[in-house]
Structure formats: C-alpha cells, structure tokens
N, C-alpha and C positions, 0 to 999 in steps of 0.2 A: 379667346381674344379678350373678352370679358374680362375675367380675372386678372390675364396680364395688365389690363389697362387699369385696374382697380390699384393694386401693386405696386408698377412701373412710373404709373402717369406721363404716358408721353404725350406728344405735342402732337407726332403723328402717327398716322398707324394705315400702312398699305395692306392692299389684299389685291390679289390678282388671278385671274380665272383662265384657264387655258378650255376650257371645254364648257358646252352650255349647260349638261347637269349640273357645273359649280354654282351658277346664278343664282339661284334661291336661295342655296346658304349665306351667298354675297351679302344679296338685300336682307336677309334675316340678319344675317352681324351688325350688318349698320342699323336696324332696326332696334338691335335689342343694343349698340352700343346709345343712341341717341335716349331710347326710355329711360335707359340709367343717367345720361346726362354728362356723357364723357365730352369733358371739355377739348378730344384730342381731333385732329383735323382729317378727315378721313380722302387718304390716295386711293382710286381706284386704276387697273390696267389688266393687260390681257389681249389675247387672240380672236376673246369673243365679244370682245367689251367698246362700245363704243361712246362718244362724250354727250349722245343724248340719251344714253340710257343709265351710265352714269349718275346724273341729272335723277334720271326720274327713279333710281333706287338710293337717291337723297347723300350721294358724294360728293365732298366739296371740290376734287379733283380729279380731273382724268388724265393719266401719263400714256401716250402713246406708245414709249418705251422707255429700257431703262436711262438712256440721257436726261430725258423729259423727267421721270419719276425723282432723277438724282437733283435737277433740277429746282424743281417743287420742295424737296425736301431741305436745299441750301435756305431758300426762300421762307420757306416755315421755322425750319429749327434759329438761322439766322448762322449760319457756317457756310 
C-alpha cells in the first residue's frame, strides 16, 4: 500500500477488514502510511470495524458500507 501511495499519490486510500486477525495489519498500514507522511486521506470499513475504533487506529474515515464508502470518496476526490 506503501509503495502504491508513493507512485500513485492518491487522495484516498481504503482498506477494509472482514475478520479481526486483519486488524493489526489495518492499524500497522496506517501507521506506516502516516510515518512516511502520505498526504492521502485514509477510508476505513468492514464487518469488524467500527467508527470508534477507526478513530483510535488513526483513520480519518469510517464507511459503514459501500454507499457510505462511495460516498466519502465523492466528497474527497471531488466527483
């Protein structure tokens, strides 16, 4: 995800977890995208995911589903 955001440079960048061993890698991508200082706005969603935890593994969004995520992303990109 890294590297694509190095690359790409996007505006936004979703990740969405359907199971709770996904969670660490979550908060570890946002982790390691914020160190680098990716300017891109980070959607989070999923089955296990809720908007205060979100919140506390440092995403500026939470999409309940995909309306919401499509949503979010009209709003950020500006389409």
């Amino acid at each position: 995800v890294l590297e694509a955001c190095k690359k790409y440079h996007p505006k936004l960048v979703g990740l969405s977890a359907l199971m709770t061993t996904t969670l660490k890698s979550m908060e570890k991508t946002i982790a390691l995208l914020h160190k680098n200082r990716i300017p891109a706005k980070i959607m989070v969603g999923g089955a296990v995911l809720t908007p205060d935890y979100a919140k506390t593994i440092g995403a500026d969004y939470y999409a309940k589903d995909a309306k919401e995520s499509v949503d979010i992303a009209r709003q950020i990109i500006g389409k």
